[in-house]
C-alpha positions in Angstrom: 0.0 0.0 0.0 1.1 3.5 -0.8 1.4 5.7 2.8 1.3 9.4 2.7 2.6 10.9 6.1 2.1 15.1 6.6 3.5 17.0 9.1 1.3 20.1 9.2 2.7 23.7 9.3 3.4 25.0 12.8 2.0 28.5 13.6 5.0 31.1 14.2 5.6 32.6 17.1 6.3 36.0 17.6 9.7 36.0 17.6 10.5 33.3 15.3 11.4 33.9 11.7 11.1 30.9 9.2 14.6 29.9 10.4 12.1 28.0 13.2 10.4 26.0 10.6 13.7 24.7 8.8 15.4 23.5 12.2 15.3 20.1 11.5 13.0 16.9 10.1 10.3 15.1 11.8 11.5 12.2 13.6 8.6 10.9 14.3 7.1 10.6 10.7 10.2 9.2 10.1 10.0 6.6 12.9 6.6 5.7 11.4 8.1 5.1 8.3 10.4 3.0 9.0 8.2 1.3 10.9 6.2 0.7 7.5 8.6 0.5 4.7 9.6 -2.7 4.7 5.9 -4.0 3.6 4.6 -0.5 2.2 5.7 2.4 0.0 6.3 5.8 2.2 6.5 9.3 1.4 7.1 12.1 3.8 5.5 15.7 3.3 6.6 18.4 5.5 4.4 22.0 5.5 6.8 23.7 7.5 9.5 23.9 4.2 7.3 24.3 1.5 3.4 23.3 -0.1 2.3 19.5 0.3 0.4 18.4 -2.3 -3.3 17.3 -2.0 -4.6 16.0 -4.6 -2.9 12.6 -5.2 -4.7 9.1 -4.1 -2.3 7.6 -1.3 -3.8 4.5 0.2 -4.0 6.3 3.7 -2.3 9.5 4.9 -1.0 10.1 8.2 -1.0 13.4 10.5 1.5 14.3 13.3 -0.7 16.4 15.5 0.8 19.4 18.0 -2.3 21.2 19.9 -1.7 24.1 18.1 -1.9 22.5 14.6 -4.8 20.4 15.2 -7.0 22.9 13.2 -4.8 22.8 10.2 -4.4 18.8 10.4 -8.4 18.6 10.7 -8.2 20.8 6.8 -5.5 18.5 5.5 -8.0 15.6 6.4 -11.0 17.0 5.1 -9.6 17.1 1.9 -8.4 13.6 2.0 -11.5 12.0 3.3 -14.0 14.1 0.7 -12.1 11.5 -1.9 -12.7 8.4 -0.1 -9.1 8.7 1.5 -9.1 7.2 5.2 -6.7 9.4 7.7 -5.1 8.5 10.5 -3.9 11.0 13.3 -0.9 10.6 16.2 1.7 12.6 17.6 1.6 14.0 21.2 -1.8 15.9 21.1 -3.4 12.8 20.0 -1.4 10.4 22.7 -2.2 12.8 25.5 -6.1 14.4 24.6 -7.7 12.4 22.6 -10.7 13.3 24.1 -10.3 16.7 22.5 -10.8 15.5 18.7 -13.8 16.0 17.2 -15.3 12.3 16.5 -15.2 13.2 12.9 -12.0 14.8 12.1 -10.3 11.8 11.3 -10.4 8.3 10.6 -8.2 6.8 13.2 -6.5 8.0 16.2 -3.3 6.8 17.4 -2.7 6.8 21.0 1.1 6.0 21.9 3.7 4.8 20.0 3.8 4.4 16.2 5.9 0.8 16.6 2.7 -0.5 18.5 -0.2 1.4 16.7 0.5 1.5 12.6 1.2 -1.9 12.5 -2.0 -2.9 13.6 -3.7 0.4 11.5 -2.0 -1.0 8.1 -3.3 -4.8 8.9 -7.2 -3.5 9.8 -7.0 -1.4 6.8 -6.0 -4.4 4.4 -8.7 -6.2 6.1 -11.1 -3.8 5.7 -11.8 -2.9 9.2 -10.4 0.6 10.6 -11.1 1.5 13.7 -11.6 4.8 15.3 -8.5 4.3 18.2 -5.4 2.7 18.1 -3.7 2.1 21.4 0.2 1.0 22.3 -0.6 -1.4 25.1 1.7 -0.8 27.6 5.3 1.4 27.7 7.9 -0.1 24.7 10.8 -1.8 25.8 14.2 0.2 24.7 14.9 -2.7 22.2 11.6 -2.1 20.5 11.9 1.6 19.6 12.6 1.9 15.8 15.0 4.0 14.3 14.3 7.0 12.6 14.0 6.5 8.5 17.0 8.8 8.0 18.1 8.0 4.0 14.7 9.5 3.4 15.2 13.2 4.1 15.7 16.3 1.8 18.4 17.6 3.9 18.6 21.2 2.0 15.5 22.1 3.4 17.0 21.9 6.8 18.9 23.6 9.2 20.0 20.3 11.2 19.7 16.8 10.2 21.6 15.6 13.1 19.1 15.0 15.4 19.1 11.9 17.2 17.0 10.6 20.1 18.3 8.6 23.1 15.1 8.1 24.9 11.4 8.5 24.8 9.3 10.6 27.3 11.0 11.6 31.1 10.4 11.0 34.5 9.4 13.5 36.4 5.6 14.6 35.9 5.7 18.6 36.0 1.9 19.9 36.1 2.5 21.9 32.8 3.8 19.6 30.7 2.6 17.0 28.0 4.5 13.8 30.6 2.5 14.5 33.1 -0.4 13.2 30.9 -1.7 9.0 31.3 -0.2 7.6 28.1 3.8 9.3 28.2 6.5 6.7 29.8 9.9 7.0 30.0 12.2 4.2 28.7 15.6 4.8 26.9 17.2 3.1 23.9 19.7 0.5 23.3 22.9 2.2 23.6 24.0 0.1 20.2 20.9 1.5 18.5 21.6 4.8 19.3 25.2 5.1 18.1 24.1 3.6 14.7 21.9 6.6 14.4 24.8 9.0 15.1 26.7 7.2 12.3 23.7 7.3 10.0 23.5 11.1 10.6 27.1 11.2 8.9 27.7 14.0 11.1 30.2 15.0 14.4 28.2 17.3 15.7 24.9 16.1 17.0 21.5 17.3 18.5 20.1 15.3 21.3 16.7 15.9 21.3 15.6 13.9 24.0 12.7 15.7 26.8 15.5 14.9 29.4 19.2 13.3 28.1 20.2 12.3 31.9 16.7 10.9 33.2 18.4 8.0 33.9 21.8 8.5 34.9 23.4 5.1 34.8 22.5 4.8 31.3 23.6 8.4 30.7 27.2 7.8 32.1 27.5 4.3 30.0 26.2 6.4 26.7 28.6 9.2 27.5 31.7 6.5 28.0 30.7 4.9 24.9 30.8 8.4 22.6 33.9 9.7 24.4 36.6 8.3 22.0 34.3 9.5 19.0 34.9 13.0 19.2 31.5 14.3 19.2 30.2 17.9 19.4 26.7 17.3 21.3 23.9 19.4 22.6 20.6 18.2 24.7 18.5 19.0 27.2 18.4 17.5 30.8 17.0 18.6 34.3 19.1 21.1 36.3 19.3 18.7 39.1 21.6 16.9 36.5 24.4 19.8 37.5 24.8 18.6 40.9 26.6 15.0 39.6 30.3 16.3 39.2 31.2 12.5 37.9 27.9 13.1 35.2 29.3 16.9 34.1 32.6 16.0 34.1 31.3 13.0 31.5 29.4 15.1 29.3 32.8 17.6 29.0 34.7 15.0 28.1 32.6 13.5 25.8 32.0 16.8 24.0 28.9 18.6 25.3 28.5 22.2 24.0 25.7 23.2 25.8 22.9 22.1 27.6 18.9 23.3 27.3 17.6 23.1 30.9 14.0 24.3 32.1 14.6 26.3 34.9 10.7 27.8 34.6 10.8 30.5 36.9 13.0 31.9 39.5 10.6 31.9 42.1 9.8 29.3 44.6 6.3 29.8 44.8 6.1 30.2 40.7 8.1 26.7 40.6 5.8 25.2 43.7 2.9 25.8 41.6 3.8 23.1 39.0 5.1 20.6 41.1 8.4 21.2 39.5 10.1 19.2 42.7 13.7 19.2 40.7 14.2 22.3 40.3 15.4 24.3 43.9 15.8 27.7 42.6 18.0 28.6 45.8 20.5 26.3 43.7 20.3 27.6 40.7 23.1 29.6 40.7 25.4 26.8 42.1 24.0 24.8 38.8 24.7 27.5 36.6 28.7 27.9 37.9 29.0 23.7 38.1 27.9 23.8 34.2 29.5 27.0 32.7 33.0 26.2 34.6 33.0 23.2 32.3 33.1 25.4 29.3 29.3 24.3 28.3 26.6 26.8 27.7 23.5 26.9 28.8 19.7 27.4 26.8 17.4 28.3 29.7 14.0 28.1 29.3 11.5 30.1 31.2 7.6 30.5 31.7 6.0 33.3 32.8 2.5 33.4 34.0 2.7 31.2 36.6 0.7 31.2 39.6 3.5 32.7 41.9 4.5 35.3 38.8 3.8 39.6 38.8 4.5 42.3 36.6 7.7 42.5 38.5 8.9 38.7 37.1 9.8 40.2 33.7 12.4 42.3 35.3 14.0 40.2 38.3 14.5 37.4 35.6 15.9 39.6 32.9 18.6 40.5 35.7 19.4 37.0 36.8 19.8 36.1 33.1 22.2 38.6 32.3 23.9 38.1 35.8 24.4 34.4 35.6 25.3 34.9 31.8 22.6 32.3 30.4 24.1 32.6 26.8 20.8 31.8 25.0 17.1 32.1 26.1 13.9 30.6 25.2 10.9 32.1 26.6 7.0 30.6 27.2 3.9 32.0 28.0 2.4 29.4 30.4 -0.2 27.5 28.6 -2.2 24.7 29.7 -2.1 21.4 27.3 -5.2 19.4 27.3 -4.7 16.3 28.7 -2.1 17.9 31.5 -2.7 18.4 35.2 -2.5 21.7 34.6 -4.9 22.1 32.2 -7.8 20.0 34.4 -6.8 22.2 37.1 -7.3 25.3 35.5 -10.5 24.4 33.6 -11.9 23.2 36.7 -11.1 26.4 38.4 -12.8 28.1 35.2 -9.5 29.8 34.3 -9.6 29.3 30.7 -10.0 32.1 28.1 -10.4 30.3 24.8 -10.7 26.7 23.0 -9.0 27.4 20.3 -6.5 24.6 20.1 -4.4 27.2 17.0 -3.9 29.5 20.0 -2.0 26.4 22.3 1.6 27.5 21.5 3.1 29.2 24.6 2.6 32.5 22.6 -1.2 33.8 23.1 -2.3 33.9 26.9 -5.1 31.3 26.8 -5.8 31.5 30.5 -6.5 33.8 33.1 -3.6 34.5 35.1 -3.6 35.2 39.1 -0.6 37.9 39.8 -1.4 40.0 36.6 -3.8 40.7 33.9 -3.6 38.9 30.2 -2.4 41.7 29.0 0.6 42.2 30.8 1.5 38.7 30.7 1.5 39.1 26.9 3.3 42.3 26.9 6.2 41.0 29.4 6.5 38.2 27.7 7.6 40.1 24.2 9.5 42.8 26.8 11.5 40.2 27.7 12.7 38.4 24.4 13.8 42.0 23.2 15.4 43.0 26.4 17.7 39.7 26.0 18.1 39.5 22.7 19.3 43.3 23.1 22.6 44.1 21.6 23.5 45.5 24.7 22.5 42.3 26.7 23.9 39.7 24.4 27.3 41.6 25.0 26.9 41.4 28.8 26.2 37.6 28.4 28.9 36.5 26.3 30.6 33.2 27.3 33.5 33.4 29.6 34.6 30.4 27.8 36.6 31.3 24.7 35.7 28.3 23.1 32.0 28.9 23.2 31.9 32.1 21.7 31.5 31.2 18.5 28.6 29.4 18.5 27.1 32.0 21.0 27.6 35.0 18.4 26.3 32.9 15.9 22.5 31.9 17.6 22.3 35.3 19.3 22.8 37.1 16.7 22.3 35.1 13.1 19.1 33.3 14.6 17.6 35.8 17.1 18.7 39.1 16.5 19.2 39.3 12.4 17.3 36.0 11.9 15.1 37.5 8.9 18.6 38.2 7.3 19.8 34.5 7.9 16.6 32.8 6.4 16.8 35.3 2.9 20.3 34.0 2.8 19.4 30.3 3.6 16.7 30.6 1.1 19.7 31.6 -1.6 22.2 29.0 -0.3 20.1 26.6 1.1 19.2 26.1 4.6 21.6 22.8 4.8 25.2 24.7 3.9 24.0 27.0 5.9 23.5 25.2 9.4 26.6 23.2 8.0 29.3 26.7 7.6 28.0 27.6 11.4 28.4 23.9 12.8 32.4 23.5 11.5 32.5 27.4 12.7 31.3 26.7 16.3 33.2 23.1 16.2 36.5 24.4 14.7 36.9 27.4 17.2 35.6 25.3 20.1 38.1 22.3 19.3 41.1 25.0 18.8 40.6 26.6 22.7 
């Protein structure tokens, strides 16, 4: 059978430029195709880098669905179904709300993992008999998590194609976020598996894109010993209680860690306490930041504002304690409440929530009513503070004390963030591939001679 799988276009933020939408493939339409080929013919459509094409006759097409591009999955489907053309949704909106899809936006729903859903998807539909839900029963095992399809991307499209995945889900359960939903587990790869994706990347310098690289730490420290003699250039994200292992940072220096995106959230106790956040201490947040930075790795901090513990005077008193600390890049939410969360049946209970549009869902519209502030300021501190940081003035003050990092810092800081719209015309000229390539051996050549 002939399988058509669509990732739908994301909706922009404000700050983002189409530099966002070229960052990198879908692994998991790729994960799902591998998971078919063997016994089907796959293609891959991606409407972040260009049109997909709707009018051919595919067998079935599939839909990775985000919250905020369930509206534009439910058009894609339309169109398909009006011709007869059964569609099948997943992706982590589907896993964690289900409940939220209309009954008849699509023609399956699959619920968990793609190596224990399509399977069953592709045999029903030979037979005839397609069902509304699909469920993974039970967490995978490591050994049964498929790798990525990764001869079938268009890599000129893209920014970064070496993006590989150690694990699936994490382990802590934070109010806000998608794991705290019924269907996420946490369960990492076969460390064997896992270093034949770095080789089939082709590439030295990889992207971890894991929800948390060190959730479990034994593992972590085997991984790490295994990639040391491979001279790798790595990034990934992990919890900040991660910084207090010296043995585990003094690993991921050695092994070639660049930086490191960790969710501190919010430098306030109460703003953290109102999440559940229980690894995160913010009265060691500044130990954290010194155990990781006097390793020579950098640090993406991400931060949500809106919480329950958060005023107008947030903005401010976290702008400071970026630039103080020197967090060398920033990534910046408006709290928003997933459906299928805790936080979300918390606040809905508590009749919080402004709005159910699902298009709105992307950390950068204020979808609920906030306690220490009005909407309105929430929305206006939150675009206050990505200009005050991305400020020329304040990307001086934060530059690396490492030599080695500095590189790679002017390059995000200013070529993505701050000139970012003059970095996509020119990816668009040169492609998006040589150009994410020319800044990789940049950052890796400077970092490897300091």
């Amino acid at each position: 059978m002939i399988v058509k799988l669509i990732q739908p276009r994301m909706i922009k933020r404000p700050m983002d430029t189409d530099l966002k939408l070229h960052m990198a493939p879908p692994l998991g339409l790729l994960t799902v195709a591998a998971v078919l080929r063997g016994e089907h013919t796959v293609t891959v459509e991606n409407e972040n880098i260009g049109p997909v094409r709707l009018d051919d006759s595919p067998d079935i097409v599939g839909l990775s669905v985000t919250v905020d591009v369930l509206p534009r999955a439910m058009e894609i489907a339309r169109v398909y179904r009006s011709r007869g053309i059964p569609v099948a949704a997943g992706g982590i909106h589907i896993t964690t709300a289900a409940d939220t899809v209309p009954e008849d936006a699509f023609d399956a729903l699959c619920i968990g993992a793609a190596e224990g859903t399509w399977p069953d998807i592709m045999a029903d539909l030979a037979a005839g008999s397609l069902r509304r839900v699909y469920r993974c029963n039970g967490p995978l095992r490591g050994e049964d998590i498929v790798s990525p399809a990764y001869d079938l991307i268009a890599k000129q499209p893209y920014l970064y194609c070496n993006v590989v995945h150690t694990s699936r889900g994490c382990p802590f359960r934070c109010d806000f976020c998608y794991n705290s939903g019924r269907e996420h587990h946490y369960v990492n790869r076969r460390i064997e598996d896992v270093l034949a994706d770095i080789r089939a990347t082709g590439q030295r310098h990889i992207l971890f894109i894991d929800d948390n690289f060190a959730g479990n730490r034994a593992w972590t420290r085997e991984f790490l010993e295994r990639i040391r003699p491979m001279r790798l250039c790595w990034n990934a994200a992990v919890s900040i209680d991660a910084a207090k292992d010296a043995e585990l940072m003094d690993l991921m220096r050695d092994s070639g860690c660049r930086s490191l995106f960790i969710g501190f959230e919010s430098i306030s106790p109460a703003s953290i306490g109102s999440v559940h956040k229980r690894q995160n201490r913010t009265v060691e947040y500044e130990e954290a930041v010194r155990a990781i930075h006097s390793r020579g790795i950098m640090i993406n901090g991400s931060f949500v504002f809106g919480l329950d513990g958060d005023t107008p005077e947030t903005f401010r008193a976290t702008l400071d304690w970026i630039v103080k600390n020197r967090i060398e890049t920033v990534t910046s939410h408006i709290l928003t409440p997933y459906p299928g969360t805790v936080l979300y049946d918390r606040m809905k209970e508590e009749g919080r929530l402004l709005t159910d549009d699902l298009s709105l869902y992307n950390t950068a519209h204020v979808v609920f009513r906030p306690k220490g502030m009005t909407p309105e300021e929430l929305y206006r501190g939150y675009l206050w503070i990505y200009r005050q940081v991305y400020s020329l003035k304040n990307i001086i003050r934060r530059t690396p004390a490492a030599r080695r990092q500095r590189t790679a810092y002017w390059l995000f800081n200013l070529l993505y963030r701050k000139y970012g719209r003059f970095t996509d015309r020119l990816c668009r000229r040169i492609t998006y591939e040589r150009i994410g390539r020319l800044a990789q051996r940049l950052a890796h050549y400077r970092s490897r001679r300091n």
